[in-house]
N, CA, C and O atoms as CSV, one atom per row, in Angstrom:
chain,resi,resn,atom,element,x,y,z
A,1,UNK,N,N,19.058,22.842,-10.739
A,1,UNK,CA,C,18.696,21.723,-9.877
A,1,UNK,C,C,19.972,21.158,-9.270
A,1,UNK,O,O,21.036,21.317,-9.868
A,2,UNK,N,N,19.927,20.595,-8.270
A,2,UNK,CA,C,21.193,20.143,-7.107
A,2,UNK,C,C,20.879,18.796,-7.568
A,2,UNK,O,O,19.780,18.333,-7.873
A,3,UNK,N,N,22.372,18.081,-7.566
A,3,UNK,CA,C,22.418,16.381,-7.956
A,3,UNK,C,C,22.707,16.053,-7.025
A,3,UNK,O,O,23.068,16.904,-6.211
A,4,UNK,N,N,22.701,14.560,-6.630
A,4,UNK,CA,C,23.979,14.043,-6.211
A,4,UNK,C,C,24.147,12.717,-6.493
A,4,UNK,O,O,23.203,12.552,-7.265
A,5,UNK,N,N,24.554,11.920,-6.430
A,5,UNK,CA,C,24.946,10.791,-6.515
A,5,UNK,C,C,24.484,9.674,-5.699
A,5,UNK,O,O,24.307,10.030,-4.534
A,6,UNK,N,N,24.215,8.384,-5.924
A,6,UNK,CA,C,24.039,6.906,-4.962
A,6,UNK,C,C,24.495,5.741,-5.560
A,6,UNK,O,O,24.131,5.542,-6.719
A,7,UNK,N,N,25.169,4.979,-5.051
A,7,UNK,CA,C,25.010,3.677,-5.376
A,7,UNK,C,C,23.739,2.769,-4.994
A,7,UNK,O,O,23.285,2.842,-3.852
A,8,UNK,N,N,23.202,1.967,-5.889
A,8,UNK,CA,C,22.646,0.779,-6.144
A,8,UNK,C,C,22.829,-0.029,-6.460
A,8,UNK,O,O,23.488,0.027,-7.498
A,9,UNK,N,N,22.429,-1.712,-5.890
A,9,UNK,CA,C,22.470,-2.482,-6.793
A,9,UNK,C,C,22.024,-2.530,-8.067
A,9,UNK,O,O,21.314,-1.608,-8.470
A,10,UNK,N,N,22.410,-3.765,-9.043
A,10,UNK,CA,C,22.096,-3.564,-10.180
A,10,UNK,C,C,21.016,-3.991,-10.089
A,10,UNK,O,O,20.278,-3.338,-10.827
A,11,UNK,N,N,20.391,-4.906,-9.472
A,11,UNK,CA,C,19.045,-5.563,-9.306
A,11,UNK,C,C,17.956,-4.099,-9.126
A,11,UNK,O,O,16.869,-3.932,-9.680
A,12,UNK,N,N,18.616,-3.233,-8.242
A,12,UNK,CA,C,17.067,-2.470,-7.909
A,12,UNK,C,C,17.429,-1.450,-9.114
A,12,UNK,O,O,16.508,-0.916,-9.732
A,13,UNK,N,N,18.596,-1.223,-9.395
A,13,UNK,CA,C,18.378,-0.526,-11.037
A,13,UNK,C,C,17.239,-0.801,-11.820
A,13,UNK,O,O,16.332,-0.135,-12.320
A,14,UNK,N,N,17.604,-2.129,-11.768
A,14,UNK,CA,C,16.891,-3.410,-12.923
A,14,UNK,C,C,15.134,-2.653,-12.487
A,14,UNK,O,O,14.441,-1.983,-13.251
A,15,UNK,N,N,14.867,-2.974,-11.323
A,15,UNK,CA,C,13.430,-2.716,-10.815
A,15,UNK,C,C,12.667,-1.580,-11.136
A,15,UNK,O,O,11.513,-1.504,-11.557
A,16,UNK,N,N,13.788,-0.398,-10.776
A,16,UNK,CA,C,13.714,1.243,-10.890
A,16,UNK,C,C,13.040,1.058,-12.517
A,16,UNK,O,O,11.845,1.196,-12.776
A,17,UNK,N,N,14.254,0.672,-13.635
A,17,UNK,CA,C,13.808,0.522,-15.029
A,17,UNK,C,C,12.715,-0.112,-15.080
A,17,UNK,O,O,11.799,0.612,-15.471
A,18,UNK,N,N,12.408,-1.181,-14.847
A,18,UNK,CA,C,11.163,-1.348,-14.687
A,18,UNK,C,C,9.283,-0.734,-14.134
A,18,UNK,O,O,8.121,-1.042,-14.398
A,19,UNK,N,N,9.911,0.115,-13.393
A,19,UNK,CA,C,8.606,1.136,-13.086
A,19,UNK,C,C,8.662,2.305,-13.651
A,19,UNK,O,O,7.683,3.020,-13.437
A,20,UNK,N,N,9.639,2.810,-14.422
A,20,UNK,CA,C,9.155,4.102,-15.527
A,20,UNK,C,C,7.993,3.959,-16.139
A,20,UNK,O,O,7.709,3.034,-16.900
A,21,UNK,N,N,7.098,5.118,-15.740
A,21,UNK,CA,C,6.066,5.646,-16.213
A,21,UNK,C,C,6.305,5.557,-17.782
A,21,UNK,O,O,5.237,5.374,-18.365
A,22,UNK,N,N,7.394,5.634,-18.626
A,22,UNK,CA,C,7.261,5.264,-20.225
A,22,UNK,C,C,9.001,5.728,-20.166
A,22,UNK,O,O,9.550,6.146,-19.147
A,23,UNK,N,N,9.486,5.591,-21.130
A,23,UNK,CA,C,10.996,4.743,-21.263
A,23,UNK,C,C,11.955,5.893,-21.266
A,23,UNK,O,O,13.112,5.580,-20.982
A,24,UNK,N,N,11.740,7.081,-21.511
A,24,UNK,CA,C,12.732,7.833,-21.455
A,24,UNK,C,C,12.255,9.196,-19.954
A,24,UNK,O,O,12.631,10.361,-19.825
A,25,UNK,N,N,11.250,8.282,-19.009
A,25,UNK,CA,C,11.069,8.859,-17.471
A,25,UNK,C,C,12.709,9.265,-16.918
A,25,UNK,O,O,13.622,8.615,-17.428
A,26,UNK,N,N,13.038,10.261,-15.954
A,26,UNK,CA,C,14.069,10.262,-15.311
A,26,UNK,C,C,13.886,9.364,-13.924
A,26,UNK,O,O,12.845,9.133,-13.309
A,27,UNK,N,N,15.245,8.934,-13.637
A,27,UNK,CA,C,15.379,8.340,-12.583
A,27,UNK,C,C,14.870,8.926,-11.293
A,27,UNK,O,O,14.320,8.280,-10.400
A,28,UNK,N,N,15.142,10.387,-11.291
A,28,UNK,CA,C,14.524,11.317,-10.386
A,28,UNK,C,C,13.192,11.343,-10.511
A,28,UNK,O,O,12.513,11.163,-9.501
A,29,UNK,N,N,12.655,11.540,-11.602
A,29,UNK,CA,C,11.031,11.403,-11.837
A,29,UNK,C,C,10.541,10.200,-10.990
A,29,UNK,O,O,9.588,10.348,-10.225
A,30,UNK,N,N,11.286,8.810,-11.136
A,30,UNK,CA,C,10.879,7.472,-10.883
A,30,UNK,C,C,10.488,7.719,-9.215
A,30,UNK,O,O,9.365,7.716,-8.709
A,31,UNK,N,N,11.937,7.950,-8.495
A,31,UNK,CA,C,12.333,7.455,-7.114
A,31,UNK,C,C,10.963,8.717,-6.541
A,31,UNK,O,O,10.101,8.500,-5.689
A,32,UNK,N,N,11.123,9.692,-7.152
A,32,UNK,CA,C,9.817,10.738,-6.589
A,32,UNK,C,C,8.577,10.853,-6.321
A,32,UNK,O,O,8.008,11.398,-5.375
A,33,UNK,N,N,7.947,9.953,-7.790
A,33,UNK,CA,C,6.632,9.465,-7.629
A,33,UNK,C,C,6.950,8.169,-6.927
A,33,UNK,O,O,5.839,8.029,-6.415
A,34,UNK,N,N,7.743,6.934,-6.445
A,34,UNK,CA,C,8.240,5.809,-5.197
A,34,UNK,C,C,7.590,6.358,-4.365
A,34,UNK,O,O,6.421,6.136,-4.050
A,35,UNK,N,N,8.576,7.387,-3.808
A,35,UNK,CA,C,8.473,7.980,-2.614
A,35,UNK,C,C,7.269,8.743,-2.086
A,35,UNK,O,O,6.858,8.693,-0.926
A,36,UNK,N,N,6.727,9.494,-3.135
A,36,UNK,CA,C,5.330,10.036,-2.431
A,36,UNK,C,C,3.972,9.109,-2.221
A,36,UNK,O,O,2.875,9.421,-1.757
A,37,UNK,N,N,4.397,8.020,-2.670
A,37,UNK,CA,C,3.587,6.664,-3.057
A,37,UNK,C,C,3.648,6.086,-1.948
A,37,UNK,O,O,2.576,5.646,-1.531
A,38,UNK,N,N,4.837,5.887,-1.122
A,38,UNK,CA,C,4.889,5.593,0.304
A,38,UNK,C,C,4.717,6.439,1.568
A,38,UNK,O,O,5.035,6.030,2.685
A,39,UNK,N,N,4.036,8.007,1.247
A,39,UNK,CA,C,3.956,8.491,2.321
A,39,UNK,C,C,2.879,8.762,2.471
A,39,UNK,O,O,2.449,9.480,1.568
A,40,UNK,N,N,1.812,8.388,3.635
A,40,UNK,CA,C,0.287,7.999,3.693
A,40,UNK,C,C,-0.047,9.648,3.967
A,40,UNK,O,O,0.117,10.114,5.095
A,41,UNK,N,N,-0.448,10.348,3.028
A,41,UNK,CA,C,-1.332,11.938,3.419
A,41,UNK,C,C,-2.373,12.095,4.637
A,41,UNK,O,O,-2.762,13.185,5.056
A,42,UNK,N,N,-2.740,10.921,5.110
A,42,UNK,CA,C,-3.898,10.797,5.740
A,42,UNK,C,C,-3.828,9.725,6.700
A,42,UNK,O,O,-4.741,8.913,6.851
A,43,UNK,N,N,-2.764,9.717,7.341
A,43,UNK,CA,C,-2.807,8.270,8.350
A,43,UNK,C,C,-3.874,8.100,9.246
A,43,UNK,O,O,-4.581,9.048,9.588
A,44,UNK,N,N,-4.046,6.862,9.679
A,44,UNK,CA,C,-5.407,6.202,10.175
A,44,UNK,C,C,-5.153,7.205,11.653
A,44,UNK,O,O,-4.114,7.767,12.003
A,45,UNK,N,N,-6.379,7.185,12.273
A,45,UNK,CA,C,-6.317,7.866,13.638
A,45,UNK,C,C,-6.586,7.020,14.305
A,45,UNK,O,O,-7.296,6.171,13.767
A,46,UNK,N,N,-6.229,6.791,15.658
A,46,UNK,CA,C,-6.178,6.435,16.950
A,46,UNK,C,C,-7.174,5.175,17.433
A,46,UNK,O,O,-7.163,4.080,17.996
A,47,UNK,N,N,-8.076,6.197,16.764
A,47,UNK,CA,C,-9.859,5.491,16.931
A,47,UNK,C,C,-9.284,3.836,15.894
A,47,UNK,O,O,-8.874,2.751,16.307
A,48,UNK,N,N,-9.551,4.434,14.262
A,48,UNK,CA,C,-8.845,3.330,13.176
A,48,UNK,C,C,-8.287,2.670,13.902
A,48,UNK,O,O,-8.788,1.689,14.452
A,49,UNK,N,N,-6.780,3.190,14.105
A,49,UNK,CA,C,-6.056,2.034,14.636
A,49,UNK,C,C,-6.666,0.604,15.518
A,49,UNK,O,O,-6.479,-0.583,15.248
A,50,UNK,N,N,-7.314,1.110,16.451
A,50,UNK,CA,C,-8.135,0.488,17.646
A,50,UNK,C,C,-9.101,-0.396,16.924
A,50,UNK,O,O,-8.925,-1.589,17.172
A,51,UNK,N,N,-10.079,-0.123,16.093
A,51,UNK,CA,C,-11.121,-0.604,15.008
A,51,UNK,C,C,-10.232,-1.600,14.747
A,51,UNK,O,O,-10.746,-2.711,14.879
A,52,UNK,N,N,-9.256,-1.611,14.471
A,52,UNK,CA,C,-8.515,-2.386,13.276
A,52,UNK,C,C,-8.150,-3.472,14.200
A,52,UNK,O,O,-8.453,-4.612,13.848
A,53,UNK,N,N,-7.431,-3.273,15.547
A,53,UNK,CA,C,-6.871,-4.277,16.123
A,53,UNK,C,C,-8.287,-4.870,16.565
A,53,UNK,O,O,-8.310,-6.097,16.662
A,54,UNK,N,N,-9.259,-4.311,16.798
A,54,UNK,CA,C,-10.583,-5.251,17.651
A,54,UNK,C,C,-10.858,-6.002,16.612
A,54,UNK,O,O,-10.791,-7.189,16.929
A,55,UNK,N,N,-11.192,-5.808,15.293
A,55,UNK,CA,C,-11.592,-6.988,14.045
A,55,UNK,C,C,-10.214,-7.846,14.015
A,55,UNK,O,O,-10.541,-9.022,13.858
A,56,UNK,N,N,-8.942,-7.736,14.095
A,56,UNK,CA,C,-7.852,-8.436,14.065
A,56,UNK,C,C,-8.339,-9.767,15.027
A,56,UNK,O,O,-8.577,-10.898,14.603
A,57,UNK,N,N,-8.406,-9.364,16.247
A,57,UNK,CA,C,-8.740,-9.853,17.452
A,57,UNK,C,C,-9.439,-10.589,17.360
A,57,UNK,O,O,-9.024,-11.719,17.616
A,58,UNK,N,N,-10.843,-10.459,16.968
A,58,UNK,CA,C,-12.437,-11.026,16.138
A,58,UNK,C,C,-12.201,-12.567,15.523
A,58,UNK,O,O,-12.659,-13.689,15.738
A,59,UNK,N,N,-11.207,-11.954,14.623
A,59,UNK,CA,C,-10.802,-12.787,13.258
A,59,UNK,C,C,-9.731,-14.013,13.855
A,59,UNK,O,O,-9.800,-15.169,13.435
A,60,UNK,N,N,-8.889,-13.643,14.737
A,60,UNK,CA,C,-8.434,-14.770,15.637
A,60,UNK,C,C,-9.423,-15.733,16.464
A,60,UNK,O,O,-9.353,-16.953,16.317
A,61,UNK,N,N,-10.343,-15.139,17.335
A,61,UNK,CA,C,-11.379,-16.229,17.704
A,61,UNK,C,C,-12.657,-16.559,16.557
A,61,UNK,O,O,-13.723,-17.093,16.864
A,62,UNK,N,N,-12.472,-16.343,15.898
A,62,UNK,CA,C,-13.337,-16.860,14.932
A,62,UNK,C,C,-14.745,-16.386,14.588
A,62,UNK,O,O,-15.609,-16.996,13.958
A,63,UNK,N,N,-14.810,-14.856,15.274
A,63,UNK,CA,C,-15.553,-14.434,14.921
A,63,UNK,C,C,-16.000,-13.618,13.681
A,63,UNK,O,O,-16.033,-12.387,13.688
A,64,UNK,N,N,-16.310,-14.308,12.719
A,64,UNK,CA,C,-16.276,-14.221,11.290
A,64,UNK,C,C,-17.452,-15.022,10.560
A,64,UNK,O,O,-17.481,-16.251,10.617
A,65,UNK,N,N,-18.439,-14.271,9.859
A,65,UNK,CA,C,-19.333,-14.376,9.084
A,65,UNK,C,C,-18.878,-14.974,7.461
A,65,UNK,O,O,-18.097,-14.227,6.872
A,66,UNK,N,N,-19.142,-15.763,6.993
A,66,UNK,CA,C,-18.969,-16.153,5.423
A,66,UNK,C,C,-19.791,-14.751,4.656
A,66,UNK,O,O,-20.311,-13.737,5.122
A,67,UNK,N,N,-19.591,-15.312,3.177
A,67,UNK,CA,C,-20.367,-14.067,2.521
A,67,UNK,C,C,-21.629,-14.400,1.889
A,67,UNK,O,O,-22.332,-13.672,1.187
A,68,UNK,N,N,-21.862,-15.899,2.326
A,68,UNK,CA,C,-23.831,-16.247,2.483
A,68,UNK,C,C,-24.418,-15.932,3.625
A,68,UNK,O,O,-25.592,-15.570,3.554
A,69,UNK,N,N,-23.918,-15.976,4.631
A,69,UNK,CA,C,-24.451,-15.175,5.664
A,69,UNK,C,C,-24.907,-14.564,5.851
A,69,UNK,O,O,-25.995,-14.534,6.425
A,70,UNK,N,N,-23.676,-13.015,5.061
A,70,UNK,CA,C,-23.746,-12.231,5.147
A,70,UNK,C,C,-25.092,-11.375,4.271
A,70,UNK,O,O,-25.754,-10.371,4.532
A,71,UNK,N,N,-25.077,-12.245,3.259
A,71,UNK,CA,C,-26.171,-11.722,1.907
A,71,UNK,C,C,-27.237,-12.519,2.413
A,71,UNK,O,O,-28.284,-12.390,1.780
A,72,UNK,N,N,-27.269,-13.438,3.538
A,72,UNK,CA,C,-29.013,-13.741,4.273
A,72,UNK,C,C,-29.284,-12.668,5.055
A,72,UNK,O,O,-30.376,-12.104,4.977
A,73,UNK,N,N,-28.473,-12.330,5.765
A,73,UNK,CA,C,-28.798,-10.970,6.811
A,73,UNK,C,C,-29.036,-9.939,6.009
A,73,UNK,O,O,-29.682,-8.995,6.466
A,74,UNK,N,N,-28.551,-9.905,4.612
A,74,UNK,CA,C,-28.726,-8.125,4.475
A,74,UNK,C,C,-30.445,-8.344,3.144
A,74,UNK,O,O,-31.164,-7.663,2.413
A,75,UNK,N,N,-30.297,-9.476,3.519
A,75,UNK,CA,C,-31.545,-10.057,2.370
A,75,UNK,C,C,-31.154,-9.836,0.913
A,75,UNK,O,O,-31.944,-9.247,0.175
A,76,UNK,N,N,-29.920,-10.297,0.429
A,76,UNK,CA,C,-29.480,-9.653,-0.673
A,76,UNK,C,C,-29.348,-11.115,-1.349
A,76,UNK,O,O,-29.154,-12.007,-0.523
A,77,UNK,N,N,-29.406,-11.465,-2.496
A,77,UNK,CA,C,-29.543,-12.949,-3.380
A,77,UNK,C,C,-28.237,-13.297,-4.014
A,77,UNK,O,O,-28.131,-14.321,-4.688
């Protein structure tokens, strides 16, 4: 396996130690499962995106239902 080296603060050390999967995890193990944790397999499409900003939009003028409303319309108690 190829190393190399980084500096960190000690604080995100501190953090890193803190998210081991159990206490004797490698640091490499840690930052690996981080990292694939932040990369979305499946990003939203085009359409999503659009969906997302029109309810954004919605939710600024106030078009927004409570959740009694919502359970009168769907006839749910």
């Amino acid at each position: 396996m190829e190393t190399t080296t980084i500096q960190i603060k000690k604080s995100v050390k501190k953090r890193l130690d803190e998210l081991r999967a159990y206490p004797k995890e490698s640091m490499d193990s840690v930052i690996e499962r981080l990292t694939k944790m932040a990369i979305d397999e499946e990003p939203l499409s085009k359409e999503e995106l659009k969906d997302i900003e029109k309810s954004l939009e919605d939710i600024k003028k106030g078009k927004v239902y409570s959740l009694s409303e919502v359970k009168k319309e769907l006839g749910i108690k």
